[in-house]
N, C-alpha and C positions, 0 to 999 in steps of 0.2 A: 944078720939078714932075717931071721928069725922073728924079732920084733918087730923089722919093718912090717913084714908077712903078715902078724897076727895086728898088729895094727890099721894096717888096710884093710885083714876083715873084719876088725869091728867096726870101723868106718862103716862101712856098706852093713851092717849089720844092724846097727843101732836104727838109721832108716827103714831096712827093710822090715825088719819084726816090728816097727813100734805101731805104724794102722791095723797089723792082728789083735796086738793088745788091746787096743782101742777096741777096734771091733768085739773082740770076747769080754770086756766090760760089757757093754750094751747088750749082746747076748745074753751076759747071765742076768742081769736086770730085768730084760724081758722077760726071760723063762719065768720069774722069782714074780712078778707082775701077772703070769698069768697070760702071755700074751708068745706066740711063735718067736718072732723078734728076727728080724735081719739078719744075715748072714757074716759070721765076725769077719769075712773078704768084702764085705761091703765097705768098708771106709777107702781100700785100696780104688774102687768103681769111683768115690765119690772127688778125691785127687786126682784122677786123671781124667775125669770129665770137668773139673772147675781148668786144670791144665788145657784143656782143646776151647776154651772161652776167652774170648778177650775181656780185659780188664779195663772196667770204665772207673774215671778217675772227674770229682767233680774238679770243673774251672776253679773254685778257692784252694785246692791243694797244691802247696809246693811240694819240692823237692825231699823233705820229710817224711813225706803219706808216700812217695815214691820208694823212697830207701827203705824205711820201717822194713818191709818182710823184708826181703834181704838181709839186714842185718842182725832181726831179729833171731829168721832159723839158722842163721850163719853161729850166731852166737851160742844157742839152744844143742847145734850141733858137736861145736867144738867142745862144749860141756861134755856131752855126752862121750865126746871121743877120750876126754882121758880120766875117766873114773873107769878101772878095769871092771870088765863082764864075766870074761871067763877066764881070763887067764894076768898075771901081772908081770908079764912079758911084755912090754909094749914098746913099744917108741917114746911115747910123749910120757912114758911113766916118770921119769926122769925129771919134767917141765912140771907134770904135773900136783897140783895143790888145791886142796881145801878150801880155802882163802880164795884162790883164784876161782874156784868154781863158783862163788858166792859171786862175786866181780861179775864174772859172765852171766848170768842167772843174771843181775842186777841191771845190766846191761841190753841185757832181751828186754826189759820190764820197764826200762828210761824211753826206750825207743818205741815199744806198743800205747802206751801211755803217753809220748811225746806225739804219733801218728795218730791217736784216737782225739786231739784236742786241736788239734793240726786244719783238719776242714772247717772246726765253728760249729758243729752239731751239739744241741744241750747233753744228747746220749755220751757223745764222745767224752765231754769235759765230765761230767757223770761216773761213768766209769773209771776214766785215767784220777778221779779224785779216791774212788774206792780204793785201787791198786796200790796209792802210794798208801794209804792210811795202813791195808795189809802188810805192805813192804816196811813199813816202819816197826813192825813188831815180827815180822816172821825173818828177815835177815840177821836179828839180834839173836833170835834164838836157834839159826841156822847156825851162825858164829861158836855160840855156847856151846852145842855139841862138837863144834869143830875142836872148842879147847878141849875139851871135855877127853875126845879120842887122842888129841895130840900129849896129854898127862901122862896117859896110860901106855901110849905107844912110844912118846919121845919125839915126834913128827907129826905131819899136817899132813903129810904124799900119801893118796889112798893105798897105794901099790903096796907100800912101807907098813902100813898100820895093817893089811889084810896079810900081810907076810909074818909078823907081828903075831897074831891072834891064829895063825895055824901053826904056829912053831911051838904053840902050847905055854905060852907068856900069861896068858889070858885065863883067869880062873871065870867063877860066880861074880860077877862084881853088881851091886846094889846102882852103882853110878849107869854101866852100861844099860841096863832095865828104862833109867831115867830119861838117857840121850838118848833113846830108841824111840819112847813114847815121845820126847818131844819132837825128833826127827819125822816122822809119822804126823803127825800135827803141822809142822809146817808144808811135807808134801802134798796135802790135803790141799791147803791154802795157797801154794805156789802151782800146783795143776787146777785151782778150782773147783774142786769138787764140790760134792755135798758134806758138810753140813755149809759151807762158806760161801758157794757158788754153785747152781746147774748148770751145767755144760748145754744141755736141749730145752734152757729156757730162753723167751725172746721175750720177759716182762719187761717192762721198763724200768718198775722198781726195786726190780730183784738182779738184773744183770749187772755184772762187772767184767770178765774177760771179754763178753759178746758185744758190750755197749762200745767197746774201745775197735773192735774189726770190724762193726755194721756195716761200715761204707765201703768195704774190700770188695773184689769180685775179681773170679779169673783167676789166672796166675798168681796174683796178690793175695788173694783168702787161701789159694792153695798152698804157700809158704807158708800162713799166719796158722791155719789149720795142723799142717806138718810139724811146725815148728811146738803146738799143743802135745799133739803126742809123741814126739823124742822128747820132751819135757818127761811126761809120766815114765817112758821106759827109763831113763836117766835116773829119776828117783827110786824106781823097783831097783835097778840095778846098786846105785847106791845101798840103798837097804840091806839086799842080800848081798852086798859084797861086804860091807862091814861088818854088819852084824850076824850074818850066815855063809860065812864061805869058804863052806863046805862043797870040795870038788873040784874049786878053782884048780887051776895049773899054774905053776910057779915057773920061775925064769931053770933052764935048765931041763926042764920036762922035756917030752918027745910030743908029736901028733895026737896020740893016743889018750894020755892027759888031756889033750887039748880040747881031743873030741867031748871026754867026758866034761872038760868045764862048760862047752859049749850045752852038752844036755843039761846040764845043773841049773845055767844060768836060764834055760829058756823054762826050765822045770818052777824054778825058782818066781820070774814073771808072771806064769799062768796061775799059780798059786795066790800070788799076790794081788792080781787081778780078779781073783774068783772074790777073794775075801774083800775087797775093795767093792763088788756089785753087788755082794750081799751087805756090807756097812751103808751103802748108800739106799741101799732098800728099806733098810730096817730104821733109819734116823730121817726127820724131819728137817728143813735148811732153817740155817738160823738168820733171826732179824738184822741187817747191817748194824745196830748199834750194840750187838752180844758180842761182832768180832773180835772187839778188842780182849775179849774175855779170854774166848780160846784162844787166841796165839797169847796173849799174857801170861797163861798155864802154860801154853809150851814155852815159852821166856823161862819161867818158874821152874819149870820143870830141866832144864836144862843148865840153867846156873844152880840148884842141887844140886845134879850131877857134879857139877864143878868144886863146891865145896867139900861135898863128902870125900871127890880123891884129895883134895887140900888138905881135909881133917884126918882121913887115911893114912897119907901118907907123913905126915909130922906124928902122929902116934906111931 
């Protein structure tokens, strides 16, 4: 019952903290700019006023441009639900995988790019052409580090490999340094960020996530929006759950554990978020024809990883 429990609240969890984070991006960006900046509860204002809007949908849209959000944060959420936060007590810990999470991720990403090409707009077809070229190198090297961790743990189950690496299995290893930068690398690229994407540009030549939701409004952008930030929280958490985690609570633990994963984890986010508004302050966005460059390096960088446990471990 225990994991049912701790499972429903990261359900409602991952939701509710993920427009803070957002918002505390944009804050520390601002401050670092020079400028007051919005209030990190501002993203929470800006969801529930596209929510009290109806959504206009042009005559050329089918059924597709209808579905997209839905299925998009449908999918974005599920991800988010079984990579553990605070604790690897869960329900779906069991279901959960790696591999699968790549699937769903790929899935949110057929469906925003299948709905941005869907009405006929040059923006739309634009962007959804951007998203797959990114998706074709940044899933490869999502995968890599998936092996990468599955080497060293024996498994692909987050819960497994985070259980794994606090039971003290886990030394210095040169490979994990490698998976980290390339995982970091593709997060970047699958939330959009900078150097890949702005999130608060509306250029024509420069957007890719934005080009693909232009025609949302209402209810509709307010999933497509939501479903952007449980994306980032999903990848912080991924992050500090693999690679830092430190605090989690384990199956067997009491409340108290739990409480403290919960501070870790959120400790963990804001951390991550700080240093993510100062990386984008500090760096320049890159030309659409560099991308390939940087997720290439993170490809590179994550099939490394791959061979030195190969070379490792047969020495």
């Amino acid at each position: 019952m225990s994991a049912i429990a701790w499972q429903l609240l990261q359900i409602v969890l991952v939701v509710a903290v993920s427009p803070l984070i957002t918002g505390w991006v944009r804050l520390v960006k601002s401050r670092l700019n020079g400028r007051i900046g919005a209030s990190p509860f501002q993203p929470y204002r800006d969801i529930y006023r596209l929510l009290q809007k109806e959504a206009v949908v042009a005559h050329s849209a089918s059924w597709i441009f209808r579905t997209a959000p839905y299925v998009t944060f449908g999918a974005v959420w599920l991800a988010a639900c079984i990579v553990p936060a605070f604790t690897t007590n869960l329900f779906l810990a069991q279901a959960a995988d790696l591999i699968a999470l790549v699937a769903l991720l790929g899935l949110a990403r057929f469906w925003t790019a299948l709905a941005g090409m869907d009405i006929g707009t040059s923006f739309g077809g634009l962007g959804a052409s951007r998203e797959m070229m990114i998706a074709s190198l940044a899933e490869p090297a999502m995968l890599m580090v998936t092996f990468s961790l599955s080497l060293i743990s024996g498994t692909t189950a987050p819960a497994q490999i985070i259980a794994f690496i606090l039971s003290g299995g886990v030394g210095i290893e040169v490979s994990l340094g490698l998976a980290l930068a390339a995982l970091v690398m593709v997060a970047i690229a699958e939330n959009g960020r900078i150097p890949i994407d702005n999130p608060a540009t509306h250029l024509e030549l420069t957007m890719v996530h934005e080009a693909m939701v232009l025609e949302y409004s209402g209810r509709h952008l307010a999933l497509m929006e939501g479903a952007g930030m449980v994306r980032l929280t999903l990848f912080m958490a991924l992050i500090g759950g693999l690679f830092a985690p430190w605090g989690m609570a384990q199956a067997g633990d009491g409340a108290v554990a739990v409480l403290v994963g919960l501070g870790a984890f959120l400790a963990k986010c804001f951390i991550l978020a700080t240093a993510l508004g100062v990386f984008e302050t500090s760096i320049a966005k890159m030309r659409v024809f560099r991308y390939a460059d940087f997720l290439g390096g993170a490809l590179l960088l994550g099939l490394l990883a791959t061979i030195f446990l190969y070379v490792s471990e047969a020495v």
